[in-house]
N, C-alpha and C positions, 0 to 999 in steps of 0.2 A: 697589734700596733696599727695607728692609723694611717692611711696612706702604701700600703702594701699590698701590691698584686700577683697573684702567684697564678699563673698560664700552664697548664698541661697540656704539652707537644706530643702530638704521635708521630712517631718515627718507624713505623712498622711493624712485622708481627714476625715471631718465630716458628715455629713447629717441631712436633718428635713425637715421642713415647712419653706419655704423659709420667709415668714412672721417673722423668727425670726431673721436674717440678717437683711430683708429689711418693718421696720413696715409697714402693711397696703399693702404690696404689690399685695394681690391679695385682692380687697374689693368688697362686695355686694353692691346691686342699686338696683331701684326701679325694674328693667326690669331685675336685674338678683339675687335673693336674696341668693342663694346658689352657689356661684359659685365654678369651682373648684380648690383644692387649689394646690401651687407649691410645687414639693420634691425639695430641694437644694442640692449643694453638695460644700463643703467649706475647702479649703487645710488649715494643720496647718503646718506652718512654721518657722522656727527658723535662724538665719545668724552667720555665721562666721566670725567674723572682723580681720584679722591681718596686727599688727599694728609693726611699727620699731621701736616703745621705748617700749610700753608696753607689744608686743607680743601677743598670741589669743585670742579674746574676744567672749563670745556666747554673742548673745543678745537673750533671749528667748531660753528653750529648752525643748516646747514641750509637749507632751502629755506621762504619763507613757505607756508602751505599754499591761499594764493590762486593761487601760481605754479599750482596743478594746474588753476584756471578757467581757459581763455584767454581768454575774457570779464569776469571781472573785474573788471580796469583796472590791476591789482597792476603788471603784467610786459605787457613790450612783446609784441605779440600776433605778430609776425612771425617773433621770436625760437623762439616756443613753437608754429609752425608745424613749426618745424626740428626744435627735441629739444622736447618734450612732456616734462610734467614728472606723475607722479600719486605718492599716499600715498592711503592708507586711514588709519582713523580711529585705527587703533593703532597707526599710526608715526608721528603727527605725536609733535615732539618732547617735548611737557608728558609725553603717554602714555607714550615711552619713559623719560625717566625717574621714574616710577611705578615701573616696573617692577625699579629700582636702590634703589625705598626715599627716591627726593628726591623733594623738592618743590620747584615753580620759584623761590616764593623764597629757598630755602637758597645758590642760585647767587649770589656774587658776583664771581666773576672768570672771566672770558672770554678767551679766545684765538682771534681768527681767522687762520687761514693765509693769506686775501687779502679781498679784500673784492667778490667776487663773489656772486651773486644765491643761487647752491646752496649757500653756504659761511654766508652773513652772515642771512639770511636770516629768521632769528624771533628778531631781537634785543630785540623790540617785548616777548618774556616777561618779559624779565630788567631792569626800569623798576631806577635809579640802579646798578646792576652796575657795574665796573672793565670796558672791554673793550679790550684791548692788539691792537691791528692795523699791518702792515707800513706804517713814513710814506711810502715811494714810490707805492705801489698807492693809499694812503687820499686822497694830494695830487694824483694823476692823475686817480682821478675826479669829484673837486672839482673840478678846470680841465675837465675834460668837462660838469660841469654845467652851470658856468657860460658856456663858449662853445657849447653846442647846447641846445639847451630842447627839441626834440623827443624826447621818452624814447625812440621806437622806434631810434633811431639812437646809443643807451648800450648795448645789447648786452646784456653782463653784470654792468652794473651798473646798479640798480635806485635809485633817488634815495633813495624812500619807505625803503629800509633802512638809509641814514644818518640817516633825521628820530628813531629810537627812542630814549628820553630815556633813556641812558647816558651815561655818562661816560669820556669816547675818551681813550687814550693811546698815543699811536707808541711806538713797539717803539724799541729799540736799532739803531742803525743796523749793530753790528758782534753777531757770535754772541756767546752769554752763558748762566749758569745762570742760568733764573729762579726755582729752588726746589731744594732737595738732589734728586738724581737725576732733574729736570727740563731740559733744555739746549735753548733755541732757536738754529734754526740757519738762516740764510738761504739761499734757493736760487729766485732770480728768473731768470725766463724767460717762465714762462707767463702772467703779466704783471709790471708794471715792478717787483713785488717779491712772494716768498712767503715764509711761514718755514715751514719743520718742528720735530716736536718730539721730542728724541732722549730715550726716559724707559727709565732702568734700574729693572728690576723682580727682585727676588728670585729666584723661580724660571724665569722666563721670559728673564730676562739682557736685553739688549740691545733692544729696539723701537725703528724710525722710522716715525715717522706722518708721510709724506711729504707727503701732498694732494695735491695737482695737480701739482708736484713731478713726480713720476712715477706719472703716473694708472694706469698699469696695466704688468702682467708686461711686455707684448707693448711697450712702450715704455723700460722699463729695458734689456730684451734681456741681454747684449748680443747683435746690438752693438743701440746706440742706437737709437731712432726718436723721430718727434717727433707730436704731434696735430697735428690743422687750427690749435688756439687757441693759437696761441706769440705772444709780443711781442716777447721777442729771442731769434733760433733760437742764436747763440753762448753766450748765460747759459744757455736750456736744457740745453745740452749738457753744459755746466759742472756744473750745479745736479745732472744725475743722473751722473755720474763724482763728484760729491761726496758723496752718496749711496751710490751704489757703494763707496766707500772706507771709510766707516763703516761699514759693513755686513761687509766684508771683514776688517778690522779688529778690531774686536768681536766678529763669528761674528753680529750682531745679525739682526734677521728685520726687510724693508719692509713696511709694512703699505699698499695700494696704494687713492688713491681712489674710481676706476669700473671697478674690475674685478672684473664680475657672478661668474664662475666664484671666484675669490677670493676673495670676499665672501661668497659662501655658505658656505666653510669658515671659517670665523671664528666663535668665541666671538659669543652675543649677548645683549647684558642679557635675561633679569637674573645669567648666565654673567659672570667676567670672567677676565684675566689678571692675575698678581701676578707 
């Protein structure tokens, strides 16, 4: 569509045990029972859409920039034992889009792909905003709240990122345009729901911003793999063979969550694609 620009925000990078991106990636054999294992290191990312009828849209935004203390009190400190979360001061997200020419209040409409901790995460900028989130994921971890009160044991989802005074709306339960050359598209697995956003761009043709969807090359394949963090290993499987097909289809280009090597060849604000 003409007139659309899509900005890729860095918002930080995470780290672990590569095994948690790419299951089984480093695995023991008979000839080598310990082997050793890999540290990862996995960008979080957020994108800028603006659009000629609807105006800025974020899709995803991000990690709070408390997630980088693990003292805090933000983010359960266990979690961030595991994958450690950091940004510098020019990726926290207000900075990145500076960088596009916005200002955070110009944002009112938000898109999250799920509503985990690195996706949802500095909603707290964007005070009376539209934020449209999948209702399966949003309604799971409301019953998680409410049947455990111990945060450490919510994982990746973070309470304090539901309290941000926006204004929540579930998503469509079925795929849909949400704007001309905008199309949300479901693809749950990697929890009990995600969406992507398939956006036709002029010169660039075809994009899916898949998200966790399929976080990286090495998990699209094919053939297939799965991370450590799946909810249901069958929708995953589904969600990128649907992906796949789109992609095929169209000739379009994935555009992949945490994958470092990827991500550094990509456009970045204040750069975009049309």
């Amino acid at each position: 569509m003409k007139d659309v620009k899509l900005y890729v925000l860095d918002n930080g990078w995470m780290e672990g045990d590569q095994n948690h991106m790419t299951a089984m990636a480093v695995m023991g054999t008979i000839h080598n029972r310990h082997p050793r294992k890999k540290w990862g290191r996995w960008p979080v990312s957020c994108y800028l859409i603006e659009h000629p009828t609807v105006g800025k849209i974020l899709f995803d935004v991000g990690c709070n920039p408390k997630t980088a203390d693990i003292n805090s009190g933000y983010h359960p400190t266990g979690h961030l034992e595991i994958i450690p979360y950091y940004c510098r001061k020019d990726q926290m997200l207000e900075h990145q889009l500076k960088r596009t020419g916005t200002k955070k209040e110009e944002i009112k409409t938000i898109i999250c792909s799920h509503t985990h901790y690195d996706h949802m995460g500095n909603l707290r900028l964007f005070p009376g905003a539209d934020v449209y989130v999948p209702r399966a994921d949003y309604e799971y971890a409301q019953r998680m709240f409410a049947a455990e009160k111990d945060p450490e044991k919510h994982i990746s989802y973070v309470k304090k990122d539901f309290e941000a005074e926006v204004n929540w709306h579930m998503l469509p339960d079925a795929d849909f345009t949400f704007a001309e050359g905008i199309d949300v598209i479901h693809v749950p697995g990697h929890c009990p729901d995600c969406v992507a956003l398939v956006l036709e761009l002029e010169r660039e043709g075809t994009v899916i911003l898949a998200q966790d969807a399929v976080s990286s090359r090495f998990v699209f394949g094919p053939p297939a793999r799965q991370t450590t963090y799946v909810y249901d290993t069958l929708s995953w499987y589904r969600s990128i063979e649907k992906v796949r097909e789109i992609a095929e289809r169209t000739g379009g280009r994935v555009f992949f969550s945490h994958d470092w090597k990827f991500f550094e060849g990509l456009k970045k604000a204040p750069n975009y694609y049309e």
